[in-house]
N, C-alpha and C positions, 0 to 999 in steps of 0.2 A: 388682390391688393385694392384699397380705396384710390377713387381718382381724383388727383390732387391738381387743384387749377392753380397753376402759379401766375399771378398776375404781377410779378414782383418788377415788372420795367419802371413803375413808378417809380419806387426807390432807389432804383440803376439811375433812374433821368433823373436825382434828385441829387443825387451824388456828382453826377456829371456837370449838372448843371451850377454847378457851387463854384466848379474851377474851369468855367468857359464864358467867354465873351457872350454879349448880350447876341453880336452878331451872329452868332454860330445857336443860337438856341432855335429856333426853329427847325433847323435841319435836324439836329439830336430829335427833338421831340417827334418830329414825324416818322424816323428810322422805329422808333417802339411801339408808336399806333399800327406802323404798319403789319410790325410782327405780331398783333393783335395777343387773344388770349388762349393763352397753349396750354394743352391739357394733355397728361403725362400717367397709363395707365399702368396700374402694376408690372414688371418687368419677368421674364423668367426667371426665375432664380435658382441660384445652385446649378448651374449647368454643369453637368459632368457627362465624361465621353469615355466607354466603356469597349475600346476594341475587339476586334474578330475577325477572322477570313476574312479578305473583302467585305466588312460589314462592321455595323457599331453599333452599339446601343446607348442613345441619349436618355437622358434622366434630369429633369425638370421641375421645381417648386413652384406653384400657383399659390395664391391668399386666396381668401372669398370675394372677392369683387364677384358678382352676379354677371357684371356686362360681357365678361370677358368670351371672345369666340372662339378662338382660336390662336392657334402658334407655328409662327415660319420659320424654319430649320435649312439656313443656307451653307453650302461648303463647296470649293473647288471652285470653277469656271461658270458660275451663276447656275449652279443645281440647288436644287431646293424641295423642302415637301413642307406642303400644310399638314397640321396636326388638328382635327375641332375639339372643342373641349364642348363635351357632351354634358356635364354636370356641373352646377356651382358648387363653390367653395373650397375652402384650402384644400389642395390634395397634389400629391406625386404625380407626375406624369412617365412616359418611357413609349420609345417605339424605336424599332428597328432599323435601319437604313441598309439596303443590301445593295449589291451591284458597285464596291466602291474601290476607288481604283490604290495600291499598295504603296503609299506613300506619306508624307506627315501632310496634314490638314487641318486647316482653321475652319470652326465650324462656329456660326455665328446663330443666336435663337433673339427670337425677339412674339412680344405677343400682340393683337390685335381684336379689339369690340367690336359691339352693336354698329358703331357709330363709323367704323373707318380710323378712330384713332391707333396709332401705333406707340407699342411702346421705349424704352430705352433697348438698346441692342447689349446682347453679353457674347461671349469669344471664348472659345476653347480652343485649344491645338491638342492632336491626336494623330500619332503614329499608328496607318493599317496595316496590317502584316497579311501577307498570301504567298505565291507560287516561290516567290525568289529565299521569300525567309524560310517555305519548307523545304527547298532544295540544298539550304546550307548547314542546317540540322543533322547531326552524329548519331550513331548510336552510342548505347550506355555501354562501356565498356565492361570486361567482364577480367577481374583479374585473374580468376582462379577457378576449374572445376575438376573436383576431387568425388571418387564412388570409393565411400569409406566399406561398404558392403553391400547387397545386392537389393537393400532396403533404404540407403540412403546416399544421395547422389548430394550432394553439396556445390553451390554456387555463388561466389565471392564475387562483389560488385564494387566500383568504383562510384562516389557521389559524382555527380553532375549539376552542373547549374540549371536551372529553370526546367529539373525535369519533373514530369507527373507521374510517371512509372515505365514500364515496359508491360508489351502484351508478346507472353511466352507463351512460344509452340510446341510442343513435343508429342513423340510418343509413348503410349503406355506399352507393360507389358501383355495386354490381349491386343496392342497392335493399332488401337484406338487413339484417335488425333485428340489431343488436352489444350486446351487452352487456360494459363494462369494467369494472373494478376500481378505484376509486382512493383508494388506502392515503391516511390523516389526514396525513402527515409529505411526501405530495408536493404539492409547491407547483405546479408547471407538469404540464400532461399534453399529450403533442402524442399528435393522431388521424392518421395515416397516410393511411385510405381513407373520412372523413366526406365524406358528399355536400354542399357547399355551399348555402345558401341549405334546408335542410331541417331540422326541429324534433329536438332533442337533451331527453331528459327525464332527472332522475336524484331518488335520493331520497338520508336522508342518512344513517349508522350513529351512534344514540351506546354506550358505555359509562358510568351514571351514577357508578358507581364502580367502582376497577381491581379488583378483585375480584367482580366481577357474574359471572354465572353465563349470564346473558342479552346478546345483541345489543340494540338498540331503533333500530326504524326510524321515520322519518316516514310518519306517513300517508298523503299527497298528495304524490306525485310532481312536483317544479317543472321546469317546460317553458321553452327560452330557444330561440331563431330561431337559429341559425349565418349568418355572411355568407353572402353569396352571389357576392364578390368576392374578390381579395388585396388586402393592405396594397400600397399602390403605393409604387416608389420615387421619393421625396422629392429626392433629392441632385441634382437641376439647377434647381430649381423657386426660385421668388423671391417672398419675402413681403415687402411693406410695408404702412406703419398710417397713420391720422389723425394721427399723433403718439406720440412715446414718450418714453420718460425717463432718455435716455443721458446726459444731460446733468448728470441728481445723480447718478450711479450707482447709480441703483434701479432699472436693468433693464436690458437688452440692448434691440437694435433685434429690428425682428420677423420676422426672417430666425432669432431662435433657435428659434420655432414647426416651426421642420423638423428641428430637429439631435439630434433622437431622444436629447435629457438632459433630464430632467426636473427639474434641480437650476436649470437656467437657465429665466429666460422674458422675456417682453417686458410691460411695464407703463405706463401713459399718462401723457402729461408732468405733472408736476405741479412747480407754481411757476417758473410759471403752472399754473391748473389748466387743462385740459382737458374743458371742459362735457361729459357725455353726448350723444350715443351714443356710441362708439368704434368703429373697425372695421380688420379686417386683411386685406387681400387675398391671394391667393394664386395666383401663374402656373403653372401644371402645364405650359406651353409646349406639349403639344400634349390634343387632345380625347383622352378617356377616355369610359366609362359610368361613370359612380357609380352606386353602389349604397349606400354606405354615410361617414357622415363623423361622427368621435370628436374634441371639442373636453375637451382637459385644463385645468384649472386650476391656476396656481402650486401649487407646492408646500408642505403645508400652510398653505393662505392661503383666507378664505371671501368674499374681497369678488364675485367675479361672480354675480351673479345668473341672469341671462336673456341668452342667444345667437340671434340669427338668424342663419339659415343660408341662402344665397344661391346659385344657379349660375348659369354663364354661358357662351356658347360662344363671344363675342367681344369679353365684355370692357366694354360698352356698355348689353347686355338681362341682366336681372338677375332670376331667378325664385327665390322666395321658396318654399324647400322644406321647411321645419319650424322649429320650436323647442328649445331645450333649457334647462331652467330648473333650475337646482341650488337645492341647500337650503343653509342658514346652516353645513356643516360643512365640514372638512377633507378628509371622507369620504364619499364615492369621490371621488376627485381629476377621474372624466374618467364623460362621458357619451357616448353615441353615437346618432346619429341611424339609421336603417334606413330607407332608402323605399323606399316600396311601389311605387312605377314606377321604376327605375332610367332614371337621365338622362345622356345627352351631354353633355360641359362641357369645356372647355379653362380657367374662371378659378372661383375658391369664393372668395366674401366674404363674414366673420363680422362682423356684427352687433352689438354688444352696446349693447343699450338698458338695460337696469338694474344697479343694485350694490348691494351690502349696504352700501359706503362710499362713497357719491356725493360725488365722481364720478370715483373710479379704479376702474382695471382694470387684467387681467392675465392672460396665458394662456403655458401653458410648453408646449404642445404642440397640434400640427393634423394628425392623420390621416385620411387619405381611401382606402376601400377600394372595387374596381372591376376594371377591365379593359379592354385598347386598345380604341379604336373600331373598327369594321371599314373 
């Protein structure tokens, strides 16, 4: 920037002295000698403040003024750094500040010449982010993982805010540790060579804001089981209920439990009401291993509670292989059981002994993951 002498007290004392007493003019007049003639060097310009860890990156507009030296960069409790300005002429500037402490901060630049003069001061404020904001960071949740076959493993992800991706861990099948990529804006990721039935860990990336300078990872890495099974196919299989409530059209019979939509389900008679418990059977027609069974609930709908889960190899004996108890929300629409002894069964009967609205029920979905019997 050119350096601009402003001599402009004259005109101040010219002004002034148009509506003051004769008496009073000397004193005016000596107040603007004194402050003599001040000279006012290019300013930083464009200061922007560009966060990270404990750290920032300022960024700076110089002109060509020749004179200019350098530039003081103060923030917090009288810290500071000089910058030299090594070169004339307009150009950008930028340097790093590290060591800085996690909190919002005014950071003020200003530049200084040859001569000692300084120039006008500019201000920023900037929020630092570190230890506290990455300890209150989630991971990406994961709505869904489904092994359609022994070649593709499918995994359903929920959006998040300010996230950058996930850095996925698994196993392959020779047993070999993989590490994947998975950009914020992909919603499904299918795994080619995951070993089934073996532990997948990932952490999560945020950006707290688009202009961060920094990544920011979660701490603790969250761990989730993979099946150990495929989704079996449903399409010959035959479900019916205690009762359902085709009759007002509040729901399909419970053969919609297979029809891989989620907008449909099957819901228990009402009016008459239908006392608790409720339950749905299911024929697979012929024996499988389970490994694995994922009970949905309508969609957006919080009435079920509590699911038992049943198997069966003929239909008659009836073992009692876990629970699944949702919470009062919409969200996650579907739970999945995992047992830890995978069972023989040719029939699964779901249970439902509680409701948030006793005493309906309702389930828009029943998968079961596994593999033929031998």
């Amino acid at each position: 920037m050119k350096t601009n002498k402003i001599i402009g007290w004259g005109l101040a004392l010219f002004a002034t002295i148009a509506g003051t007493s004769c008496g009073d003019m000397s004193e005016i007049y000596q107040k603007y000698l004194d402050q003599g003639e001040q000279i006012y060097i290019g300013i930083a310009d464009s200061l922007t403040i560009l966060p990270g860890n404990c750290r920032a990156e300022v960024r700076w507009k110089l002109d060509a003024d020749p004179k200019l030296k350098d530039c003081v960069i103060k923030w917090g409790k009288g810290d500071s750094i000089v910058v030299p300005i090594e070169k004339a002429g307009e150009q950008w500037m930028k340097t790093i500040i590290p060591n800085l402490p996690e909190e919002s901060l005014v950071f003020t630049a200003y530049t200084r010449d040859m001569y000692g003069n300084s120039s006008l001061k500019t201000e920023k404020s900037q929020t630092i982010y570190g230890s506290t904001y990455i300890s209150n960071l989630g991971e990406r949740k994961v709505s869904s993982i489904e092994a359609l076959d022994d070649t593709n493993l499918i995994i359903k992800w929920n959006s998040m805010d300010n996230c950058v991706g996930v850095n996925l861990h698994y196993t392959n099948k020779r047993g070999e540790q993989v590490t994947y990529f998975v950009v914020a804006d992909e919603m499904e990721t299918t795994l080619h060579d995951a070993q089934l039935g073996s532990q997948i860990s990932y952490t999560t990336l945020y950006r707290p804001v688009e202009n961060s300078i920094d990544v920011f990872e979660t701490l603790t890495p969250y761990t989730m089981t993979l099946p150990s099974g495929f989704v079996l196919d449903r399409s010959d299989w035959i479900a019916t209920a205690s009762s359902d409530a085709t009759h007002k059209n509040d729901g399909g019979k419970a053969q919609v439990v297979l029809d891989n939509n989620f907008d449909t389900y099957w819901h228990s008679s009402w009016s008459p009401n239908e006392p608790l418990p409720h339950w749905v059977l299911v024929d697979m027609k012929k024996e499988y291993v389970i490994t694995e069974v994922s009970i949905y609930k309508r969609k957006d709908n919080t009435d079920c509670k509590k699911v038992e889960i049943y198997l069966s190899a003929d239909g008659e004996s009836f073992n009692l292989v876990g629970t699944l108890e949702y919470q009062k929300t919409a969200s996650p629409n579907g739970l999945t059981l995992a047992l830890k002894d995978p069972l023989n069964a040719k029939f699964l009967k779901c249970v439902i002994t509680e409701s948030y609205r006793e005493p309906f029920a309702s389930l828009s979905e029943i998968k079961v993951s596994g593999r033929p019997a031998n």
